[in-house]
Structures are given as structure tokens and as C-alpha cells.
C-alpha positions in Angstrom: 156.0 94.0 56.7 155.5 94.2 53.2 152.9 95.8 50.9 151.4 93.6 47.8 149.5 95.1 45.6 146.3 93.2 43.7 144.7 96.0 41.9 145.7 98.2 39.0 148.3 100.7 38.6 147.8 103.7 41.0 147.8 107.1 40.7 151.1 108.8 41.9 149.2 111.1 44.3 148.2 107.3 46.0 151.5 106.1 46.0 152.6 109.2 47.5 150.4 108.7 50.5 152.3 105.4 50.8 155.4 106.1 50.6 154.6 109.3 52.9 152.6 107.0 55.5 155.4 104.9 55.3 158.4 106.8 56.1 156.1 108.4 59.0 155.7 105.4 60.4 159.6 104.5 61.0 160.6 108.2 61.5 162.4 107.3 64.9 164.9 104.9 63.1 166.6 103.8 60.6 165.0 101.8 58.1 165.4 98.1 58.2 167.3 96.3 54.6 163.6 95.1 54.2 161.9 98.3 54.9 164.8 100.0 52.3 164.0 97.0 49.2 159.9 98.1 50.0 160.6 101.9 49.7 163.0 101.7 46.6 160.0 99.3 45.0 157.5 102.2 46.2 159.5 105.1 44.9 160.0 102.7 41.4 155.9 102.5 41.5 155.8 105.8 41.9 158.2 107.0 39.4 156.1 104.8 36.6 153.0 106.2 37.9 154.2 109.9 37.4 155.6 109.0 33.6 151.9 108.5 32.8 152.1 104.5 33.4 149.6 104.7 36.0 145.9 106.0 36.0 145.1 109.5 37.4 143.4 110.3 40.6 140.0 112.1 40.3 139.0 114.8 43.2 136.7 113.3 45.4 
């Protein structure tokens, strides 16, 4: 199962959730070579989103 996104950069707090949500979701195994490629690309989004590539999250 993979995770496209459509819309603009995120905010790293966003990704965050993602990555956490995802992990949480496969914390009784180990993770699949897909599941590994989709966590590396989420950590990669993230990393960009915390060098101030991606927007910033406003309190709702």
C-alpha cells in the first residue's frame, strides 16, 4: 500500500503523523522491502519539510 501525495508540500508536524501512523500500523512485524522504500521516501519528505522546504502548520 502506498501513499501518493497530490497537494503541496506539508508541514513536518503532518508528515510526522504519517510516518508515526505508519510504523503503528505494522508494529507486530517487520516491515515489508515496499513498506521500507515508503518509510525512507516519508522520512526524505520529512527531512525537506523540517529544512524549511515545506509550509508550516498553523494551531487549529
Amino acid at each position: 500500500m502506498s501513499h501518493t501525495r497530490t497537494a503541496g508540500p506539508a508541514c513536518p508536524e503532518e508528515i510526522n503523523h504519517a510516518i508515526r501512523s505508519f510504523l503503528a500500523a505494522r508494529s507486530s512485524r517487520a516491515l515489508t522491502g515496499d513498506e521500507r522504500q515508503e518509510y525512507a521516501r516519508l522520512r526524505t519528505e520529512w527531512l525537506a519539510a523540517t529544512r524549511g522546504r515545506g509550509r508550516y502548520c498553523t494551531a487549529a
